[in-house]
C-alpha positions in Angstrom: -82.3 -62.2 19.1 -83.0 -61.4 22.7 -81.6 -57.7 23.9 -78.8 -60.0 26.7 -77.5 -62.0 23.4 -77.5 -58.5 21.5 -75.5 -57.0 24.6 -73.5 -60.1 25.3 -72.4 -60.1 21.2 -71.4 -56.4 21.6 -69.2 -56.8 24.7 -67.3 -59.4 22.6 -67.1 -57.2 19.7 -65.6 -54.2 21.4 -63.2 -56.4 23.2 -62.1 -57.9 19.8 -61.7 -54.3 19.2 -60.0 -53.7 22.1 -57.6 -56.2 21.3 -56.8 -55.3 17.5 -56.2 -51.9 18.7 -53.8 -53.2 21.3 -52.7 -54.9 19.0 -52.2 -52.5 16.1 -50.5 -50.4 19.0 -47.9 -52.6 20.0 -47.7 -53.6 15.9 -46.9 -49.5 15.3 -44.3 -48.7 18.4 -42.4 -52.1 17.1 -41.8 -50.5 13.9 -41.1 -46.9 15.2 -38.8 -48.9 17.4 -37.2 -50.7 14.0 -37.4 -47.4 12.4 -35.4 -45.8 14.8 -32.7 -48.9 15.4 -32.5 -48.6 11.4 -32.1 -44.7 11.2 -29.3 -44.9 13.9 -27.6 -47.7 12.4 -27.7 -45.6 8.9 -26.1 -42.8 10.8 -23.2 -45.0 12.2 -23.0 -46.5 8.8 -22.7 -43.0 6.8 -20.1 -41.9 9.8 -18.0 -45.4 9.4 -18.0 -44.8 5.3 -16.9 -40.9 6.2 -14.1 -42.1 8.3 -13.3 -45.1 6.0 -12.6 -42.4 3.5 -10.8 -39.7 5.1 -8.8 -42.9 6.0 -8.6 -44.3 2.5 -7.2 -40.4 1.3 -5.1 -40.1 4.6 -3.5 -43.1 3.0 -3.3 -42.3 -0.4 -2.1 -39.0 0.3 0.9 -40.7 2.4 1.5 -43.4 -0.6 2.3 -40.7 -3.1 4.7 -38.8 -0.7 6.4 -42.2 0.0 6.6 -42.6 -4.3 7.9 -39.5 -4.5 10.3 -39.4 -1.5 11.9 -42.6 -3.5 11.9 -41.4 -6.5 13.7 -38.2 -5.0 15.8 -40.4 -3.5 16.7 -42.3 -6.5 17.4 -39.9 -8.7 19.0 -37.6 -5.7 22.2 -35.8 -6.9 23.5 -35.8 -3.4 25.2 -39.1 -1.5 23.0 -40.9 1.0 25.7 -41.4 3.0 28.0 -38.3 3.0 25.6 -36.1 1.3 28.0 -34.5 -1.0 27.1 -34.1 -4.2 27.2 -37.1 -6.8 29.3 -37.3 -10.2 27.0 -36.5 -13.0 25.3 -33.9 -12.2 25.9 -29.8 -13.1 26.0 -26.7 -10.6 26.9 -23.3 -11.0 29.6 -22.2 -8.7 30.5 -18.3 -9.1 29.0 -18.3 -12.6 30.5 -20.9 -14.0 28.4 -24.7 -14.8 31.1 -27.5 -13.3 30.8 -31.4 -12.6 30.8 -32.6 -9.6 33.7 -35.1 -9.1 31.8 -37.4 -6.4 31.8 -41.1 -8.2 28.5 -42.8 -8.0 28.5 -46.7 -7.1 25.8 -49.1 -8.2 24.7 -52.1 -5.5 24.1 -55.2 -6.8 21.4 -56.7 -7.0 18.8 -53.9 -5.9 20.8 -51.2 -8.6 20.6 -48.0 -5.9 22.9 -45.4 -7.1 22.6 -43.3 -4.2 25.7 -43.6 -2.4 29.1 -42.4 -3.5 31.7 -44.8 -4.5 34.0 -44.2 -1.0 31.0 -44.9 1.3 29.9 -47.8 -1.3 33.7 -49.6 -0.9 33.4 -48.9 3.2 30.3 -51.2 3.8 31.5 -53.5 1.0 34.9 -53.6 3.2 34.1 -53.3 6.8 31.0 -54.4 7.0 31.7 -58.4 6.4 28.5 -60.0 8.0 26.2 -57.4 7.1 26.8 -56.4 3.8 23.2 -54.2 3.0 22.0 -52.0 0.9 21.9 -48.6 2.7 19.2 -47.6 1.1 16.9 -50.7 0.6 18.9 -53.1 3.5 19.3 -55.6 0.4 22.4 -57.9 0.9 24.7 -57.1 -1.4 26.2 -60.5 -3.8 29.2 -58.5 -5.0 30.9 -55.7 -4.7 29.7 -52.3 -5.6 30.3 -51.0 -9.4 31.0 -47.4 -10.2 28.5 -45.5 -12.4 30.3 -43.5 -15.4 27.7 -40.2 -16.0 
């Protein structure tokens, strides 16, 4: 082999080197370039699933305050309406345990007994194209029925 085809063989070479590293270069900053896409999307990902959950037990937190809001509400000893006290239930007044003498009425078809049997008579009465529920806005098929405690 003469020393130009030895010379000429080596110039290729290194530019075949050249390229590969080029190459190999551009092949690297790609993937720091994907790396770094897929750390920031990971990071937006694990702040999404942080805020999904603070959202989930904001949510959670607010259904059991609504469950037991109702079931204060259902099982309330005070009128809905008036807010005096309901029949059926005991207090102490200067010592002494007394019933309250409040009758309760029971709407039909939802079954609140929230609402004392006065009020309960007044929107079955007066109220002649909106007959509702006052506490569920149910329309009511009869009239109300008084609860004996």
């Amino acid at each position: 082999m003469s020393p130009q085809q030895v010379w000429k063989e080596f110039r290729e070479l290194k530019a075949a080197l050249e390229m590969e590293k080029t190459q190999a270069l551009a092949d690297e900053m790609f993937q720091q370039e994907s790396l770094e896409s897929l750390k920031k999307k990971l990071c937006d990902s694990e702040m999404e699933v942080v805020t999904l959950e603070d959202q989930v037990h904001s949510l959670t937190a607010d259904v059991e305050k609504l469950k037991e809001a109702q079931a204060s509400l259902e099982r309330g000893k005070d009128c809905a309406v008036c807010f005096e006290e309901l029949e059926g239930f005991l207090t102490v007044h200067s010592g002494e345990t007394t019933s309250q003498k409040r009758p309760r009425a029971c709407f039909v078809p939802c079954m609140h007994a929230k609402v004392c049997t006065s009020y309960a008579e007044e929107i079955w009465n007066n109220c002649k194209h909106r007959k509702k529920c006052p506490i569920c806005e149910e329309t009511l098929r009869r009239k109300p029925r008084r609860l004996h405690p």
